[in-house]
N, C-alpha and C positions, 0 to 999 in steps of 0.2 A: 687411363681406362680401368684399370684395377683398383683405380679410388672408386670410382663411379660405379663400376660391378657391386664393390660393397656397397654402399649406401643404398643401390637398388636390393638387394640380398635383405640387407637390413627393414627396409620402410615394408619388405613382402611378409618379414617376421611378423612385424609389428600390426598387419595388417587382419595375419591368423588368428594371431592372440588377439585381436580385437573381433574376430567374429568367432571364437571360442568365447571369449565370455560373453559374450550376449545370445550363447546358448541357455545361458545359467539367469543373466538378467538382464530385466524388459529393456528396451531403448527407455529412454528416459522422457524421450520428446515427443513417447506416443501420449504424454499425459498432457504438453501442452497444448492449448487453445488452437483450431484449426478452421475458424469457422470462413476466412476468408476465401478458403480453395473451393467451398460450394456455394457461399452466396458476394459476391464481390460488391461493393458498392454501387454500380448503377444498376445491380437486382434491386436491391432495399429500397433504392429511387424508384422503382418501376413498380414495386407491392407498395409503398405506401400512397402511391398516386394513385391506384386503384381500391385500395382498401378503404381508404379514406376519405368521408364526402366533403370537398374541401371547395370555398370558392365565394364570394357573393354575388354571383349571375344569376343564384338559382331562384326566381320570383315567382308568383303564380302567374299562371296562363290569363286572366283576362287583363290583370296591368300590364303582365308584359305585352301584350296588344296594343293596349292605350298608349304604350312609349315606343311605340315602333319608330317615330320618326325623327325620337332625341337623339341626339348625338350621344355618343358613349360618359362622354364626360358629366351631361346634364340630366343623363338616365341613370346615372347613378346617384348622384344627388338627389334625385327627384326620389329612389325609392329609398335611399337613405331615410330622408329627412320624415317618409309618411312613415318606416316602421321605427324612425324612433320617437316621433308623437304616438305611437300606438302602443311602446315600451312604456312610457312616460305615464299613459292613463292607466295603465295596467298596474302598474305602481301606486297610483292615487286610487284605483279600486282597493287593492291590498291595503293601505294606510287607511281607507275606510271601513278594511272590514277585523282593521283592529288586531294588536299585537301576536293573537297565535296565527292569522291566516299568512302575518310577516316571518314566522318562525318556520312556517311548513315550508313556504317559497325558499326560501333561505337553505332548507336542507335540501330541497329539487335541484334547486340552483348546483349546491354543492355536488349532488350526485351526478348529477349533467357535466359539473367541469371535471370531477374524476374520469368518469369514464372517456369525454375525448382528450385528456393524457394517457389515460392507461390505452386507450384504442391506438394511439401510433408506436409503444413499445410493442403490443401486443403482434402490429403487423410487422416490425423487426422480426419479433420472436416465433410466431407463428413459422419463417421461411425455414428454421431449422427443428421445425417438429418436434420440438420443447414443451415436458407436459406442465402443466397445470399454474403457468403462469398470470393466467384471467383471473381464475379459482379462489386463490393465492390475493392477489391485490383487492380485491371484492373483500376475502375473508377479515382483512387487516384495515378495509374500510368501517366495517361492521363493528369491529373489534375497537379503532377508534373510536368510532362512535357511540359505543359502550361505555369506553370510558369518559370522554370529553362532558358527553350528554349530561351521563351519572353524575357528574359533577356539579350541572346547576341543577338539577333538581334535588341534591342532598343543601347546598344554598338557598334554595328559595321554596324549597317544597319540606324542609326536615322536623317540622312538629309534624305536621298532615301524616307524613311515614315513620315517624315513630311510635306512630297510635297502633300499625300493624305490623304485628311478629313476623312477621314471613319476609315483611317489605323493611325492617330493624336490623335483621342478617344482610341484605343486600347494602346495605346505607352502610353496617358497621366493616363490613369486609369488600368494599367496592373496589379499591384498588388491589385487594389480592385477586380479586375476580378477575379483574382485567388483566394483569398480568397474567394469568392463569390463561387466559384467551389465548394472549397476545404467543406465550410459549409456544401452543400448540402449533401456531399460524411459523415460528423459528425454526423446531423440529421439521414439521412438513416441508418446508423449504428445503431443508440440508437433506431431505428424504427424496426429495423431485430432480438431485445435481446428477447430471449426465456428464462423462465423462469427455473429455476435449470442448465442452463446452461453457466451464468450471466461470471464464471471465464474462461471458457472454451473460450468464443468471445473474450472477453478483451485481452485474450493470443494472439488470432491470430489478433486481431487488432493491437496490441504491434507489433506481426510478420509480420505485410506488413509495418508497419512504419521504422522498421527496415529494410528490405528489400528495401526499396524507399531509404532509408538515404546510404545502400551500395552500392547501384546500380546508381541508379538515379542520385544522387549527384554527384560519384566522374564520370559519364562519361558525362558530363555538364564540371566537369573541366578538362577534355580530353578533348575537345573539345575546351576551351579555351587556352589551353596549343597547341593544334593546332592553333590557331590564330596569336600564338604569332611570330612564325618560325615552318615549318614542324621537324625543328630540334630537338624544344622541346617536342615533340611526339613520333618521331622515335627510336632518342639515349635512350630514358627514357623506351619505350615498348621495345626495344632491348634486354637493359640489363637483364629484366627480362626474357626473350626468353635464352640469351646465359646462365646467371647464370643456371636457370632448368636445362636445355643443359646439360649443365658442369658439375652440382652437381651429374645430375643421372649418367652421363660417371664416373665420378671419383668413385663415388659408387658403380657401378655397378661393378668397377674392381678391385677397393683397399680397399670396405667399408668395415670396420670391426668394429667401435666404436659405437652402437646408441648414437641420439642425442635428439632424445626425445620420451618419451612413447608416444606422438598420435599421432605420425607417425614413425613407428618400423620401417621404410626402410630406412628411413633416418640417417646419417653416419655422425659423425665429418669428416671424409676423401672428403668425398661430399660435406659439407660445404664449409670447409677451400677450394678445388681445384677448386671450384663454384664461391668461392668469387676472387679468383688472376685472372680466368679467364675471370671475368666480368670486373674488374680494366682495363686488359689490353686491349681488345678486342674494350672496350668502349675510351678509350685514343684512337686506332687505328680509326674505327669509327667516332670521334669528328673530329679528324683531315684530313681527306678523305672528310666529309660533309660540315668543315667550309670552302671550295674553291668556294661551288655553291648557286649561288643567290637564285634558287628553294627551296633550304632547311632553308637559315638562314634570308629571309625576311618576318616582318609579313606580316600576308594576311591581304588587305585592301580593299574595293570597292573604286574605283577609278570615280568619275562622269564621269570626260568625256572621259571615254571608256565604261564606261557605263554596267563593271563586275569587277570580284574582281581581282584581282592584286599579283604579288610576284615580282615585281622590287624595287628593293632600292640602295643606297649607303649603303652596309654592315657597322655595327657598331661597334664602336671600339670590341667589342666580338669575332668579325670574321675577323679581321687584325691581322697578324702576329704582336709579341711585343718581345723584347730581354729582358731577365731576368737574373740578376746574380743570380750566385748560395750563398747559404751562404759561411761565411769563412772557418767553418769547413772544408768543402770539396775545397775549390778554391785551400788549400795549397798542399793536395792532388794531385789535378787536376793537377796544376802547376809543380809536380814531373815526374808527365808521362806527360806532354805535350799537355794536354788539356786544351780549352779554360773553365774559370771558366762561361761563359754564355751558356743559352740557350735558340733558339729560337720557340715560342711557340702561339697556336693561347689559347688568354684568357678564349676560351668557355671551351678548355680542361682542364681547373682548375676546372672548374663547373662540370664537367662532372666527375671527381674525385670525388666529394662530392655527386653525383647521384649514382655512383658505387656501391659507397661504401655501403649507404643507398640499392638499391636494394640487396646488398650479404648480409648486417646483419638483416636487418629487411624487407626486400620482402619477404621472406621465412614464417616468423610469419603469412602472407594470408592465405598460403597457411595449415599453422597446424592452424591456427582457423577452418579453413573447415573442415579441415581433425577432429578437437573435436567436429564440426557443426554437421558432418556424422556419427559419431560411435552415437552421442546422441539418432539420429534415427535407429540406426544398418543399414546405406545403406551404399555401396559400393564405389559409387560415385553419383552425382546428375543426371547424365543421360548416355546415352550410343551412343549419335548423333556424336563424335571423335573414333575410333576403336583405342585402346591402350591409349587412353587418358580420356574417361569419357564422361563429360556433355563441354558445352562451361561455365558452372561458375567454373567448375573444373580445367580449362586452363585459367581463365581471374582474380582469387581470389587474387592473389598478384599485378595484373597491379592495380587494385582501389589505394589500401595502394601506389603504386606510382605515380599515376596520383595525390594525392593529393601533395603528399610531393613536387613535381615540381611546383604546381600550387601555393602552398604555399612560396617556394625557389621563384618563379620569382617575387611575389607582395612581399619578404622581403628586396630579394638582388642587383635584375635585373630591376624590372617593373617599370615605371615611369609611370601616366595618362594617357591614352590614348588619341588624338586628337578628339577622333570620342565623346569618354564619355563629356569630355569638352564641344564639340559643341553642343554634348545635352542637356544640361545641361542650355548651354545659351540660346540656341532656348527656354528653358521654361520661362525663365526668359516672364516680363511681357514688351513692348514693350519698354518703360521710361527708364529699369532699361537695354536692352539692349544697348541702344543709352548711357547711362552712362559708360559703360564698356567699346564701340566702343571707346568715345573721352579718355578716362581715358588710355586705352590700347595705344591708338594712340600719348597722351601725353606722355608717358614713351619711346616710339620708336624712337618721336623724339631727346627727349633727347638723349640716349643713341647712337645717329648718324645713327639709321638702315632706319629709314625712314625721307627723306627732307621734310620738313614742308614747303607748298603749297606759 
């Protein structure tokens, strides 16, 4: 008993001295994170289902009329399939009205799939009455934008702006500019941290950065991938257009195998008939395109017409070339009567190796979203396509391809561009220009292209 006395005696000491000093100083754990004791998990499930217009049921009133008597399964198919021929012409209106009206779309597109990511952080954050986190992701879109943008037009626009002083300082100091943005948009963040809620901000600031890095980024290299030929744009967004196509047709009629748990619709039958029909469609495509100068010349400004241009001498890419076949097949060939060659334009070898890539891994876009969406329990990220979703819901696989092209043409295709060159030497300092002119002009002449005076 008189053990026990002490140790009670003692743990009551210990108990003084412990709220004596926390006279002197704060708990420690008023600092950490607290956000679950006010909004607990099926809160966040309950505001993002209402905040969020999520769903593909949402159709207009006089089709949804007309399908009153489909079964759910055939009604959705059925609105499916009209607004994606309606996507489809709307694309082929664009592609007729020529490389900038593809650029504007391009940047709509992009600001449509930011804002429904930034709309489901924003309805997280909104529950705990957190300022300026909309403000903030907006700002850093802009800011990217600034910089990405600035970028091709100091590439393909940089004689035109270096004829103007005011527009010389922009070009010369672009990336301190941006940065200079970008600080502001750092500071204001560290400025907006509310206290216990320190993990909470840091998460959605991770989540607009992320967001800029999926959005932002790959439709900047859309954009340059349109620079290079409308062809490297078109064939590339295609394939993604016909695979979906394809896979949900094959699916729809033969799917019987799932192919991955976060997306249960989805069919090995849909795959594999998605993937041969993207192969071929895209061969057929290449070869229709590479006839016309509208599609396979880069866009250039031209000075003295004084806009931008699609006339070229097509490059060896887009010239028919004859290829033997190996010999395996020639002895073949040679038994029935065929020639062992064939004739074929180069882009469509390229165009093989794009296929292929959109059937096996353009599909992974689209189930990252689809593990993006169930994380939140939503349906789809918006409901502005009737049988399709949101526009990031149709656009989640073009990024994963827009990059891989952008990447394919500066590995296998790209050469310097004239215009980056010329920039490059207009900075030069005047001395070091005048050395390059005689230096460059000494090697011309040598070489017989230019008679020395």
């Amino acid at each position: 008993m008189a053990e026990l006395r002490k140790r009670h005696t003692e743990a009551a000491a210990a108990a003084e001295d412990s709220d004596k000093g926390q006279e002197i100083d704060s708990d420690p754990r008023e600092d950490l994170d607290s956000e679950d004791d006010k909004s607990p998990d099926e809160k966040v499930d309950v505001v993002l289902t209402k905040t969020i217009p999520t769903g593909t049921d949402k159709t207009p009133e006089l089709l949804d009329t007309a399908l009153k008597g489909f079964s759910d399964r055939w009604r959705n198919w059925t609105i499916r399939g009209i607004f994606t021929f309606v996507m489809i012409g709307g694309f082929g209106l664009l592609i007729y009205a020529g490389p900038l009206a593809l650029m504007v779309a391009t940047l709509i597109v992009q600001v449509k799939c930011f804002e429904e990511i930034i709309n489901i952080g924003y309805a997280v954050y909104r529950i705990h009455g957190l300022p300026w986190f909309r403000s903030l992701s907006w700002y850093f879109l802009i800011t990217s934008n600034y910089f990405f943008y600035g970028e091709s037009l100091v590439d393909y626009f940089s004689v035109v702006i270096n004829r103007t002083d005011y527009l010389r300082v922009l070009v010369t100091y672009h990336r301190f500019f941006s940065f200079c943005l970008y600080i502001v948009g750092f500071v204001w963040f560290v400025l907006s941290l509310v206290k216990k809620y320190y993990m909470k901000q840091f998460s959605l600031f991770a989540w607009t950065h992320v967001a800029l890095l999926i959005v932002v980024t790959q439709s900047y290299l859309i954009i340059q991938n349109i620079f290079e030929g409308l062809i490297w744009f078109i064939v590339p967004v295609s394939m993604i257009v016909i695979n979906d196509v394809w896979a949900y047709v094959f699916g729809f009629f033969f799917g019987r195998t799932p192919l991955i748990k976060l997306s249960p619709k989805k069919t090995w039958e849909g795959f594999i008939g998605g993937g041969l029909a993207t192969v071929f469609f895209g061969l057929l495509m290449s070869y229709v395109m590479c006839q016309y100068q509208y599609f396979v010349c880069p866009i250039e400004y031209s000075e003295t017409q004084g806009a931008m241009t699609m006339e070229c001498e097509p490059s060896r890419l887009f010239r028919l070339e004859e290829y033997t076949l190996p010999e395996t097949m020639s002895g073949l060939l040679k038994l029935i009567g065929v020639k062992n060659t064939v004739t074929l334009y180069p882009f469509m070898l390229h165009s093989l190796s794009m296929s292929t890539f959109s059937s096996v891994i353009g599909p992974f876009g689209g189930f990252f979203a689809s593990g993006f969406k169930r994380a939140f329990k939503i349906k789809d990220f918006g409901d502005v396509i009737p049988g399709h979703g949101g526009i990031m819901d149709r656009f989640d696989c073009q990024y994963l391809m827009a990059t891989f092209v952008n990447v394919y043409i500066s590995s296998f295709i790209h050469n310097q561009s004239p215009q980056k060159l010329l920039q490059m030497v207009l900075s030069l300092k005047p001395e070091q220009q005048l050395n390059l002119f005689y230096t460059l002009k000494e090697h011309l002449e040598k070489r017989g292209i230019v008679q020395p005076p």
